[in-house]
N, C-alpha and C positions, 0 to 999 in steps of 0.2 A: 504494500500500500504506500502512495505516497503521501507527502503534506499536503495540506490544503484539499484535501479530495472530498469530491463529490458524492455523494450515496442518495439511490433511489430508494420513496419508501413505498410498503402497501397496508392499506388503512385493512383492518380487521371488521370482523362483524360488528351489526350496530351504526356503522358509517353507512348505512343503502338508507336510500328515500328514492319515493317512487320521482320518475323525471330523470333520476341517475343515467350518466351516457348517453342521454336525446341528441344534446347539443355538440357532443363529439359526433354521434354516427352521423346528423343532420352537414356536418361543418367538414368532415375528411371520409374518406371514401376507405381509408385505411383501416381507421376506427368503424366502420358500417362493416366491413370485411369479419374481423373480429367477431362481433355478434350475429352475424350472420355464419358464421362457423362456429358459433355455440349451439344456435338453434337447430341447424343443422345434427352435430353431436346428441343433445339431449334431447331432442325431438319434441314429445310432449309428457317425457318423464315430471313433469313439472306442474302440469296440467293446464296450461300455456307456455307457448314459447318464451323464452326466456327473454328475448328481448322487449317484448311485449309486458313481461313484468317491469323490467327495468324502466320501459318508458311510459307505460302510464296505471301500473298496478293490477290490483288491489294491494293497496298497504300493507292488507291482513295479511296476503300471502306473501309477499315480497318478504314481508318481516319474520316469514317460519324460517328453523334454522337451515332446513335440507333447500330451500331457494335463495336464502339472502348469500349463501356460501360462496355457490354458484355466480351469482348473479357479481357480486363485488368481483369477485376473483376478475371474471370477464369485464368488468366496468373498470378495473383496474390495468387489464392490460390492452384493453381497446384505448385508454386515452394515452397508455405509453405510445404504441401504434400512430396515433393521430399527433401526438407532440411532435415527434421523428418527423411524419409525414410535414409538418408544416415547421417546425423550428429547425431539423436538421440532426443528426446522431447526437444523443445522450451520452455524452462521456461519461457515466460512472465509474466510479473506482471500487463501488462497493453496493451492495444491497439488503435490506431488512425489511422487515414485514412484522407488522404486530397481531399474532397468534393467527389464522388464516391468513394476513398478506403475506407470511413467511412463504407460501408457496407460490404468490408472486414473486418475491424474489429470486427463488429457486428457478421459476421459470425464466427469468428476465438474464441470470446467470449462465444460464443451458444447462439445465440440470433435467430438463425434459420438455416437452416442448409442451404448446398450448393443449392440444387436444387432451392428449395426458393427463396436466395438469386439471385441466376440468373437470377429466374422471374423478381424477382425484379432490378433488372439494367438494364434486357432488355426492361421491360417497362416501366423503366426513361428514359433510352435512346431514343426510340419512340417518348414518350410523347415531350421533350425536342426535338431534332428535328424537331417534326412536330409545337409546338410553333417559335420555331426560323424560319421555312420558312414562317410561317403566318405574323411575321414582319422584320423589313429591324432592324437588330440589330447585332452591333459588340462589339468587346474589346483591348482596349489600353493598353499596359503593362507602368504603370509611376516608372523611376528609381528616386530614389534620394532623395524623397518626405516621409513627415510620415504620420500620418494619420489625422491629421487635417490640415496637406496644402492639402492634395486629398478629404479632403471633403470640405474646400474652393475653389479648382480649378473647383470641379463638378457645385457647386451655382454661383460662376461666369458665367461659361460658360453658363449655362442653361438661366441664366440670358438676354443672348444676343440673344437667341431660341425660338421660338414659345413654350405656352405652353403644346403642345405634345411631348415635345421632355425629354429625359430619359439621366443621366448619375448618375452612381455612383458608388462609391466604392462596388469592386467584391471579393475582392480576396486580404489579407492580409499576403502576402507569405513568406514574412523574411521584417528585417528593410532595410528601402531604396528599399522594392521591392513591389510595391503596383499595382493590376490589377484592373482597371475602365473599366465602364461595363454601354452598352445604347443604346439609335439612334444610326445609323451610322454616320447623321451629325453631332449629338451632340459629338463620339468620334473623328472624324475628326477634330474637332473645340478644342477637348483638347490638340492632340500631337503638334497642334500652340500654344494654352496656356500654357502650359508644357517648349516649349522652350523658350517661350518670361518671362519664371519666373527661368530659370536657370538650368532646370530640363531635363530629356531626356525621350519624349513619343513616343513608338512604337506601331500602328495598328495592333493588329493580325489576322491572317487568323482562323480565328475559324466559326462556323456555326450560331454563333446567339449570342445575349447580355446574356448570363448565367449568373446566381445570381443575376436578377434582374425583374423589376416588371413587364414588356417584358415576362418573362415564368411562368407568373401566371396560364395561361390555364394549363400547365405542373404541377402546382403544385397541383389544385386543382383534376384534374386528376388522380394524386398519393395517393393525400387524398383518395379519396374513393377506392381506386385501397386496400392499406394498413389496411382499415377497416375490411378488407376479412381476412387477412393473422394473424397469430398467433404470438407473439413473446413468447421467453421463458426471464425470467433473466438473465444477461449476469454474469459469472463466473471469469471476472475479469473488473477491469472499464475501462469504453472506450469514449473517449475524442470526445467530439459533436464539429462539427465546427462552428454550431452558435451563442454558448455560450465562449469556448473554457474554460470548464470546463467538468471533467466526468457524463454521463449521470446519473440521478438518477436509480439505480437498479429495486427499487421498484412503479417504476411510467414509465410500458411500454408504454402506451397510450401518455404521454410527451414525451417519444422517437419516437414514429410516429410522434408526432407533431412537432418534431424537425427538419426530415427528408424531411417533406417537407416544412415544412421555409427555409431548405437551397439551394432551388433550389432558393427563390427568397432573398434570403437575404447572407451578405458578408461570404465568409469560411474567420475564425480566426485563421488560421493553425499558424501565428508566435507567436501569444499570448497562442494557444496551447501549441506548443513545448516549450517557457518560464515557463509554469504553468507546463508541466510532468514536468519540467528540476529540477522548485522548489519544489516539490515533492519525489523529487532522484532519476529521471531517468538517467544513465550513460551511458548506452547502449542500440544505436538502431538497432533494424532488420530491413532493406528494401528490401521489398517484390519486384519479378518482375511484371511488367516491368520495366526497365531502372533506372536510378542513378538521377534523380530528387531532390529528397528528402534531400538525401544527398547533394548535393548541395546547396541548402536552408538551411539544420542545418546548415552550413559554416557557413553562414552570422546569423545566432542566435546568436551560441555559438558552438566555435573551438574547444573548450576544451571537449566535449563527441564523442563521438566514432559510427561513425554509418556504418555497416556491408550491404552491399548489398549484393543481391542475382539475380541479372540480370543473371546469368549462375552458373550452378553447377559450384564448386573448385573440385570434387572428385568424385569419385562414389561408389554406396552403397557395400558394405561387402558382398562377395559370402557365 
């Protein structure tokens, strides 16, 4: 890696709203190319085309997990596509993805190519899903907290729980922004914990406890699912969210194995973005969907520069 280098990112679940990718396929033909080679792929596993989700819904289903997966993944690399096609080749030096865009970057690295990778999200998405409706599990967003008062609020709380009951650290977003992840009673019982220690805990509406021991069926699932599929080398390094260090190049079979630890273990994304940052990343691209990411570096570190791509600025050169 050099100084100063550049890194693409890809925004994770959660970043999809319906409209996502209109303005790119309407704007480059390269970006239309994309989703039109998804819908193709998935046909009407979906129960509409996919890009038909993407550009004008229904919310409800856009927002399940076996479609938003899908859907970002390809909203994500259609506007890579459309950027190129209108600004000119992406110099990255590097790539990451926060827990689902990590397979955009993988793809963006040549780790496999599009179709693939599709497969691939679609039957995370799936797998994920139909784990979260087999148990009653949700996710707390805790403000305030680092990372060992949120893996003390989890031992407490559990503490007070029968022992089936699951909480724990999910999701390592930015400093002061920590997602906890479990039973539904068990997160219930933290956003009271949360405030009786200072701190502000919000329940979200999401489909299931993700990143956690809750969607192990999901992972093992993917394990053998990933056994099938081939990886290549990736062509520049790209930042694992379970480690929150670059994958090893020359050890693909660890990058499977990584891939699906992270469905049951915490995404690292703000000790990520620390480590590219100490590396000399100065400049990031965000991929669509939406400004997420960008808003998370905020609270990292002010001081770098991160470029969204939620909507073409321009259109390509007649």
């Amino acid at each position: 890696m050099t100084q100063q280098m550049t890194v693409v990112l890809g925004p994770g679940q959660g970043a999809q709203a319906v409209g996502m990718g209109k303005a790119w396929a309407a704007t480059s033909p390269a970006a239309k190319a994309i989703f039109d080679r998804a819908d193709a792929v998935l046909g009407d596993q979906l129960g509409l085309p996919l890009s038909q989700l993407c550009f004008e819904g229904p919310a409800e289903q856009l927002n399940q997990t076996n479609v938003s997966q899908p859907a970002i993944y390809t909203c994500s690399v259609a506007s890579h596509a459309g950027s190129v096609e209108i600004g000119g080749e992406i110099n990255a030096a590097a790539a990451a993805g926060l827990s689902l865009g990590e397979y955009t970057a993988l793809h963006l690295a040549g780790v496999f190519d599009f179709e693939t990778g599709l497969e691939l999200v679609a039957r995370r998405g799936r797998l994920m899903q139909d784990a979260a409706e087999s148990s009653s599990g949700s996710m707390v967003a805790l403000m305030g907290a680092d990372e060992s008062d949120a893996v003390e609020l989890c031992k407490d709380v559990l503490a007070t729980l029968d022992t089936e009951a699951v909480l724990v650290p999910a999701n390592f977003n930015a400093p002061g922004q920590i997602v906890l992840s479990g039973s539904t009673v068990a997160c219930a019982a933290a956003v009271v914990a949360a405030e009786d220690r200072g701190w502000r805990g919000k329940q979200l509406t999401v489909a299931g406890a993700f990143h956690s021991s809750l969607m192990a069926p999901a992972a093992e699932a993917l394990e053998a699912y990933l056994d099938e599929v081939d990886f290549c080398a990736p062509n520049m390094p790209v930042w694992s969210n379970v480690t929150a260090k670059p994958h090893f190049t020359d050890d693909l079979e660890q990058m499977k194995q990584s891939l699906v630890e992270q469905i049951t273990h915490p995404v690292r994304w703000s000790q990520s973005c620390m480590g590219m940052i100490e590396a000399g990343a100065r400049e990031f691209l965000e991929l669509a969907p939406g400004k997420v990411l960008k808003g998370l570096m905020r609270r990292v570190d002010r001081d770098v520069k991160v470029t969204t791509h939620d909507e073409p600025s321009q259109t390509p050169a007649s």
